[in-house]
C-alpha positions in Angstrom: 274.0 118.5 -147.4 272.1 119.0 -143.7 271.6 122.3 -143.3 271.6 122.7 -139.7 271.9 126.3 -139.0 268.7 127.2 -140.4 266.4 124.7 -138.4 265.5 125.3 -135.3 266.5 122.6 -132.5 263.8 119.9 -132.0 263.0 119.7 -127.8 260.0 119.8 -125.8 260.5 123.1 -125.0 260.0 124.2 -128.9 256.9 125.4 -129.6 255.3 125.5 -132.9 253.9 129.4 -132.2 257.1 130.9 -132.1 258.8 128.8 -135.1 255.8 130.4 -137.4 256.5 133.6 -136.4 260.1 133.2 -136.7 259.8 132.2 -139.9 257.3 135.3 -140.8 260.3 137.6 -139.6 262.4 136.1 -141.8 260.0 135.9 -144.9 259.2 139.9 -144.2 263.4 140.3 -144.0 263.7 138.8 -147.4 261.1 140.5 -149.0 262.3 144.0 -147.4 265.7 143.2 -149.2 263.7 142.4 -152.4 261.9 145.4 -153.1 265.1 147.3 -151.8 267.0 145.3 -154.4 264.6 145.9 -157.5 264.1 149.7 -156.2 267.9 150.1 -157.0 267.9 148.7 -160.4 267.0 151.3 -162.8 265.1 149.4 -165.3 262.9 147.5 -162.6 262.2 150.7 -160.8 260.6 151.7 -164.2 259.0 148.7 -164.4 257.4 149.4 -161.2 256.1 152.9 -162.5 255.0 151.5 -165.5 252.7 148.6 -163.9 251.9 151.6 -161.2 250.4 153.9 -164.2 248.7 151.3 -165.6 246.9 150.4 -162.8 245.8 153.5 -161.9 245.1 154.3 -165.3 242.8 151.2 -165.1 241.0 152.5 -161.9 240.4 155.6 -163.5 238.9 154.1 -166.0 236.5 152.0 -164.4 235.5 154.8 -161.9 234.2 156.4 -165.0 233.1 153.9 -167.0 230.9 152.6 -164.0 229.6 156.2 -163.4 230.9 156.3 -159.4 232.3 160.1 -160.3 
């Protein structure tokens, strides 16, 4: 089970610099199709405007409990 397509080729020429920011793209790609994915679900796009409220609700509520208003 050797995976070969999703490492890069070992020579001298390889350096580590580009490898890390390979793998950045990639990691950025995947989460891009995440959020895309959970913004299509209905019930997770709630979620996310539930947890949204919340927080803000939160801020609010420590802006005025602090006394920074």
């Amino acid at each position: 089970m050797n995976d070969q397509g999703k490492v890069p080729p070992e020579g001298k020429e390889d350096w580590e610099g580009f490898r890390e920011i390979d793998r950045a793209i990639a990691e950025d790609r995947l989460t891009a199709y995440s959020w895309k994915k959970i913004w299509a679900d209905p019930w997770e796009r709630r979620g996310i405007y539930l947890f949204a409220t919340l927080f803000i609700g939160f801020v609010i509520y420590v802006v005025i409990y602090d006394g920074l208003i």
